[in-house]
N, C-alpha and C positions, 0 to 999 in steps of 0.2 A: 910740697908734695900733696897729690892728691888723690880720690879714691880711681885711678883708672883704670883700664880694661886687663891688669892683668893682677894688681891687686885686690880686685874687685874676684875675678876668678877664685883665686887664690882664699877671699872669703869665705867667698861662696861654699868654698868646697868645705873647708873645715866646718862651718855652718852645718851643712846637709850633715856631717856624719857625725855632729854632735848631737843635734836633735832628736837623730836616730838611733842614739844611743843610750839604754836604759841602764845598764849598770856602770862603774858605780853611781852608787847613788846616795844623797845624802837627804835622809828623809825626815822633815820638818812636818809634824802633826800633833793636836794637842786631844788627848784620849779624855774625852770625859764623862764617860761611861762605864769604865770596866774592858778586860779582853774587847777589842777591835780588831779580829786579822787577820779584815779586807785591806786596812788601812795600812799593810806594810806593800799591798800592791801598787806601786803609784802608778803605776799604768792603767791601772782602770780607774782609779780615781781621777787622774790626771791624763786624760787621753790625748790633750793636744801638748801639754807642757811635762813632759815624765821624763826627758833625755837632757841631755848636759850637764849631768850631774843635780842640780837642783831645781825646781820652777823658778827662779827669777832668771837663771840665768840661760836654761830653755826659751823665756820669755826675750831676753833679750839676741837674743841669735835670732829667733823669728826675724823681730827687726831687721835684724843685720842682713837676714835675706830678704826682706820688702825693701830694706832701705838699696842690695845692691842690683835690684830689677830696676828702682826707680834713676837712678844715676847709670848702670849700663846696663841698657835695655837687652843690649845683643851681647851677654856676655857669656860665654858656650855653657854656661850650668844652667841657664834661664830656662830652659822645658823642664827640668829637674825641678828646679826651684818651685815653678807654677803647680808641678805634679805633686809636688809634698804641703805644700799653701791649702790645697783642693783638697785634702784627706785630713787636714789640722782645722783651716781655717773655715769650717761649717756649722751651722745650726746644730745639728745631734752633738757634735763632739764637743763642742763650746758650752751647750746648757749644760751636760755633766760637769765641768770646770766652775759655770755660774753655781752650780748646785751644793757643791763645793764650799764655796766662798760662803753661801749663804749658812750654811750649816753652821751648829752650835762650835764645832772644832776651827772652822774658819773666820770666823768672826774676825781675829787678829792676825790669822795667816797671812806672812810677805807682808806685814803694814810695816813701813812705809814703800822699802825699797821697790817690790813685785809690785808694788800698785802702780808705783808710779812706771817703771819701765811698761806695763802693759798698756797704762796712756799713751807714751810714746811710741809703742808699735800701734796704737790705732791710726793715731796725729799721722804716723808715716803711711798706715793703709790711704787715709784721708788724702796725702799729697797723690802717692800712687795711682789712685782710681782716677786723676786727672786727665793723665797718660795712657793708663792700662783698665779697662773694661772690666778686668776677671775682678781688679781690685774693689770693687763697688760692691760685688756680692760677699767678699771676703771679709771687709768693713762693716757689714751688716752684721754678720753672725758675729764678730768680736764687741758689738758695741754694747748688747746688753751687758754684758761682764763689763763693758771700760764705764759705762753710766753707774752702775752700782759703785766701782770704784772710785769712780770722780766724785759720787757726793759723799762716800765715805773719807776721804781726804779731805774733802772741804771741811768736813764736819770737823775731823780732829786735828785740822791745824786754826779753825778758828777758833777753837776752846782747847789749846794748850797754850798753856802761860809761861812755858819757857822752848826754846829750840834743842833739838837735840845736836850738841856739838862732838861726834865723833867720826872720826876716820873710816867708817865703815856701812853696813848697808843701814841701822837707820837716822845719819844725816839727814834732818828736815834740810836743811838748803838745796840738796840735790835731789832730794824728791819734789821740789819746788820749782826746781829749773826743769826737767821733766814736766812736771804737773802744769807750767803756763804754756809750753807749746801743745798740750794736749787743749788746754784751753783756750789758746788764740786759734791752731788749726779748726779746731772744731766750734768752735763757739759757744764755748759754756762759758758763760758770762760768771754766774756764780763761785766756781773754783776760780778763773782770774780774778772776783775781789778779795775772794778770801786767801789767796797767795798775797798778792800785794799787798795786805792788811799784818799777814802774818809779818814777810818780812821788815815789815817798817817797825813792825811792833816788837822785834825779836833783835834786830841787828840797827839800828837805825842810829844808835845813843854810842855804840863801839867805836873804844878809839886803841891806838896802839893793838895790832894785831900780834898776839903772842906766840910770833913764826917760830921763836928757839925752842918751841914745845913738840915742833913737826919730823921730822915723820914718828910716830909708833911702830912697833916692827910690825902688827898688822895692818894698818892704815891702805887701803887702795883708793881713797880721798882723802883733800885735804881740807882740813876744817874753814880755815883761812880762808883760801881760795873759793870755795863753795860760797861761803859766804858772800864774797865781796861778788860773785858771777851773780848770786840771787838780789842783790842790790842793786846791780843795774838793773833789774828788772823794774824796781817801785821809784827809780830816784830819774831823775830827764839828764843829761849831758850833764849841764854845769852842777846843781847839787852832786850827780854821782862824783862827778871830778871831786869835791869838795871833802866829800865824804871818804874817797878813795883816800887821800893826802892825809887825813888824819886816822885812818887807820894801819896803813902803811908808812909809817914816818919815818921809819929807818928803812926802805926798800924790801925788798923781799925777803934778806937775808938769806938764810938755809932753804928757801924756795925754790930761789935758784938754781942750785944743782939736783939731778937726779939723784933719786934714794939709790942707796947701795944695798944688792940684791943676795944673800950670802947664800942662799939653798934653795933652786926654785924647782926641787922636788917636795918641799911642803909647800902645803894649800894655804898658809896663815901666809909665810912668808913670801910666796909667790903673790899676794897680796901687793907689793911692792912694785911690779913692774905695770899692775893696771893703776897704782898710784903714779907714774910718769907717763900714761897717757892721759888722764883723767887733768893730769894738772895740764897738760900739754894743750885741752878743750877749754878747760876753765880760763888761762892763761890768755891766749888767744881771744875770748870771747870779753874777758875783764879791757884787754889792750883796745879792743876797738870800740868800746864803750868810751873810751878817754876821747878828749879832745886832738884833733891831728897835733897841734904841738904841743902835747903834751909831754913832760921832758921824762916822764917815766915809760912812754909806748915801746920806745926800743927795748928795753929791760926786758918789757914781759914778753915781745913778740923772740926776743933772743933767747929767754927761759924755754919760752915754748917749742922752740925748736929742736933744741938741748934736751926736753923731756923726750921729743917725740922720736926723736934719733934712738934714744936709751930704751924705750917698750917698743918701738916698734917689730924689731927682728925677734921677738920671742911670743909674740902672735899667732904662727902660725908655726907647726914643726917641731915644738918644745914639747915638755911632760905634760899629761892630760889637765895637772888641780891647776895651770894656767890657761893650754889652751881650748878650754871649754867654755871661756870667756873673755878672754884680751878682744878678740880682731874687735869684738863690738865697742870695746871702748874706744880701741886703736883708726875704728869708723867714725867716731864722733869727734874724734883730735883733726881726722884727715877733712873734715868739715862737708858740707852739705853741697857743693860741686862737682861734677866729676871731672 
């Protein structure tokens, strides 16, 4: 399956009407001064990213409508889509955002996860502007905010001396797999050494991956998996092969099936169903790093299928604390085709 013209709609649409959506809202800010309360408006402090429940994942819906202009160009929400890019994605609304970031309270705001998805929405403006004209001026006004970001991640993944191994937003591996397509798209040389530095340096010596620990009841990643997807990135074919084998020595075990989702009107546990797309991307992305005969490709490529079946139908239509974020994950399992 792939992103086509009616799932792509179907994005689209939930997209536009979470973005546009300012309550609820769950608001992340660190007071350090005393009474702030401008700071409970995220709408003016946050004027391009204040809907979807939170900035990262406001952040990542952007995406998911740059990503469904660039894959189907004519897809009936595209003048909408352009129309809401054109009031988000500009110089005035964006230095309030940079202004933000820079500030004493943002300093650690969203690190790692919103940093890195906002690389990702650039890397995607980047692909976009190939095709699409409007996307060059759009990619302009996001890039001071993604440059700031980009050397702030470089900075703190080459001076931490351990990775962060959990299930949730800040997993260094996934902000790493993010963080090199921001850096190959774009060409910051800098954060592609200091990714590939980290992950050799973080995951390189791991052997026996400890799958029976997976899932957490909140986990929407999986550590494992994240892992071994940022490993192909620092390692060529035959070392990743190598490395794969000795960290998976008993196969995927408990990877292989889909988490069981018991209540996906909570927000921790609704957690679980962008864990079975998320692994459905990672999956997929691990399998083709393998050698063609490699005798574990069909494993993962029939994991991945298995996950993608299980998040995909609560993407779109389901209670808000899911989807005001699945389809984008659910766009990144569906792969970079349309």
């Amino acid at each position: 399956m792939s992103l086509d013209a009616s799932v792509a709609s179907a994005f689209a649409r939930v997209a536009l009407a979470n973005v546009s959506r300012p309550f609820p809202h769950k608001l992340d800010h660190l007071m350090v001064s005393g009474p702030e309360p401008w700071a409970v408006d995220h709408a003016a402090v946050h004027p391009a990213f204040f809907g979807s429940y939170d900035w990262h994942s406001a952040v990542h819906m952007h995406w998911l409508l740059v990503r469904v202009l660039r894959l189907q160009p004519q897809v009936a929400e595209a003048a909408e889509i352009a129309a809401l890019l054109d009031t988000r994605l500009i110089e005035p609304v964006m230095s309030v955002e940079l202004r933000y970031l820079q500030s004493p309270a943002g300093r650690t705001f969203e690190r790692p996860y919103g940093w890195a998805w906002l690389l990702e929405l650039r890397a995607e403006l980047k692909r976009l502007s190939g095709s699409d004209a409007r996307a060059v001026a759009w990619a302009a006004a996001v890039d001071p905010l993604a440059r700031e970001l980009a050397m702030r991640l470089a900075s703190l993944i080459a001076t931490a001396a351990y990775a962060i191994r959990a299930g949730t937003h800040a997993n260094t591996a996934f902000a790493c797999l993010l963080a090199h397509d921001y850096a190959t798209v774009c060409h910051d040389a800098a954060l592609a050494h200091a990714v590939h530095a980290a992950i050799g340096r973080w995951y390189g010596e791991d052997r026996d991956a400890p799958t029976a620990y997976e899932p957490s009841l909140t986990d929407f990643l999986s550590p494992c998996l994240a892992e071994a997807a940022a490993m192909r990135l620092a390692a060529g074919t035959g070392a990743f092969a190598a490395w794969h084998d000795d960290f998976f020595t008993a196969g995927l075990g408990p990877l292989a099936a889909p988490p069981i989702v018991g209540d996906r009107h909570d927000p921790q546990n609704a957690h679980l169903d962008g864990l079975s797309l998320s692994r459905a991307w990672m999956l997929t992305r691990i399998a083709e790093a393998l050698p063609a005969g490699h005798a574990r490709r069909q494993e993962l490529q029939e994991a991945a299928t298995r996950h993608l079946a299980a998040g995909l139908p609560w993407t779109v239509g389901g209670d808000y604390v899911g989807e005001h974020w699945l389809a984008s994950f659910a766009a990144l399992a569906l792969g970079d085709v349309p």
